[in-house]
N, C-alpha and C positions, 0 to 999 in steps of 0.2 A: 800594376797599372799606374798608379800614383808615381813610381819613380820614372816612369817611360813619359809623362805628361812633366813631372819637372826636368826630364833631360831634353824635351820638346821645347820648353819653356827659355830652356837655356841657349839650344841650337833650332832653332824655328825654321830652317830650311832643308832640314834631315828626314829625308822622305821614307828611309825606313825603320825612323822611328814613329812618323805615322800610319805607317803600314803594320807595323806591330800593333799597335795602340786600336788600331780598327781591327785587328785580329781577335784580340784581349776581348773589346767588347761586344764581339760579335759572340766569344765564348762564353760571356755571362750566364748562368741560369735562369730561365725566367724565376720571376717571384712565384712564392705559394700561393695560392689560393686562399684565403684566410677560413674559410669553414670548408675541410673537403668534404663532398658526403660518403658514408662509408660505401662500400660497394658488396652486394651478396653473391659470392662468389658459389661456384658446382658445391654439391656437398662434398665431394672426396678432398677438396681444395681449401686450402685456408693462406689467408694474409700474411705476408710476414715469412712465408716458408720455402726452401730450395728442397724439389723435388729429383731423383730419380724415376726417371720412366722409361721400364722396361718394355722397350716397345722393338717389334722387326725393323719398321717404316714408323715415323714420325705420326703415325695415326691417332693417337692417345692425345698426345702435346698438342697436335691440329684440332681436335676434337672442343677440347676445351678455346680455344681463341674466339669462337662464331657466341657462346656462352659468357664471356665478360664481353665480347665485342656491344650485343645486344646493352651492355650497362654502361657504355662509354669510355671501357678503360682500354688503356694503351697498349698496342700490342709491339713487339720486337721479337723478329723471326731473325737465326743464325743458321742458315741450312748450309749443307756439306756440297751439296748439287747445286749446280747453275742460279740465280735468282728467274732467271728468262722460262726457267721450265717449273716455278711456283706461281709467275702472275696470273695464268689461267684460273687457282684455286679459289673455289668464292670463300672460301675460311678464311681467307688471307686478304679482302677484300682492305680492310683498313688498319693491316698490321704494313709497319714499317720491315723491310725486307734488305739485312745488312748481309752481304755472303764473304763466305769465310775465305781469300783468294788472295795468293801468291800477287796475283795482279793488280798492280794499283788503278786504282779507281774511283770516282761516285757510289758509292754504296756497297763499298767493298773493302772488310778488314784484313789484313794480314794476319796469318792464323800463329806465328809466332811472334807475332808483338803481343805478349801474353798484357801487360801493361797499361798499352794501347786499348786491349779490348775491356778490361777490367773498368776503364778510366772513361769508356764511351757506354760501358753498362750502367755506371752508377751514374753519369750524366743525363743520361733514361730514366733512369728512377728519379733522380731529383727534381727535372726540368717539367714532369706529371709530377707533382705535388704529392711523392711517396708512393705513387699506383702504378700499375704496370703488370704487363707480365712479359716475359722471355722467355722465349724457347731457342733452345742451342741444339741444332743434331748435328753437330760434329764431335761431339764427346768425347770418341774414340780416338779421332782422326788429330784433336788437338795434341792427347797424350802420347800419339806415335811422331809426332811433329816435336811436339817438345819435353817427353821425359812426363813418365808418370809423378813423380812429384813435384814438379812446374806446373803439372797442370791442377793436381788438387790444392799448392796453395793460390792457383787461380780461382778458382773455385769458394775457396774457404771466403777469399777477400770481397768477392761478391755475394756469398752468403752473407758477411758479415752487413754489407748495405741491406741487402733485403729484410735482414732480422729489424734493423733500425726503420723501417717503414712498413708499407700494407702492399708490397709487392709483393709477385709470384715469380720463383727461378723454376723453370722445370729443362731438366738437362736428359734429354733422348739418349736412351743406349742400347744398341740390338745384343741379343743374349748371344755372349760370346766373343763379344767386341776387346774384351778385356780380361787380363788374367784372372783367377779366381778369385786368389788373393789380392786383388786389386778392386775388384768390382766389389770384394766382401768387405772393405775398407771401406767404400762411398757407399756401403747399406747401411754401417755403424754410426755414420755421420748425418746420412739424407734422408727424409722420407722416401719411401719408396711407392711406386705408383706400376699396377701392370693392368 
């Protein structure tokens, strides 16, 4: 940002250098919060940790959002299905709702921009002052999009944010979405939740 404001500085009428520059600071994170309060999360649930949740339907992962909703923390839903056919859900009344789609859009990632998405998770977690929680149910749908081991160290990279704050990763997966030895790979690694 400093060098885009002395290149500004130098050519004052180079409009997309100030189009970057209003980009840049529009991407800023907000500041922390200087005292967060901690937050009491479900009993099965703790701070800080990426879950597996062995679920048919996203019922488990949804279950829990209406439960921190009530405490003020931030919710981010990644569903495999339409966003248009989740806004009806009152559990999802004040979860932000990003869907996983080929199709560019508002509110809509590209399910192989592994990078992208990783870079828009942790921007979530920062931008709440460490809190949060995420739920992803395309789990499956990422790893047959981009290669089972593109997607766990997707995974890993966002675990690693979560570990460093008081968020929650819980990643939806129907039994049988996945090789054995694939899914027995991400129990060795995740907490597991059914």
């Amino acid at each position: 940002l400093q060098a885009y404001h002395e290149a500004l500085r130098r050519n004052p009428e180079d409009e997309s250098l100030r189009a970057r520059i209003r980009e840049l600071e529009q991407a800023k994170p907000a500041p922390v919060p200087p005292a967060v309060q901690r937050i009491q999360l479900p009993r099965e649930v703790q701070e800080g940790q990426t879950y597996l949740v062995k679920e048919r339907r996203p019922d488990l992962s949804l279950r829990i959002l209406p439960a921190l909703a009530t405490r003020s923390v931030p919710a981010l839903v990644l569903p495999r299905r339409p966003a248009e056919s989740l806004r009806g859900d009152a559990r999802l009344a004040a979860a932000r709702i990003v869907e996983l789609s080929h199709a560019p859009g508002e509110g809509r990632q590209d399910p192989t921009a592994l990078g992208a998405l990783a870079n828009l998770l942790d921007h979530f977690v920062r931008r709440n002052g460490g809190h949060g929680v995420i739920v992803l149910d395309g789990l499956a749908s990422l790893g047959l999009e981009n290669g089972f081991r593109e997607t766990v160290l997707f995974i890993e990279r966002v675990h690693e944010t979560v570990l460093q704050s008081e968020a929650v990763f819980l990643l939806s997966l129907a039994p049988g979405d996945l090789a054995e030895r694939e899914e027995a790979l991400l129990e060795r690694n995740l907490r597991v939740l059914s």
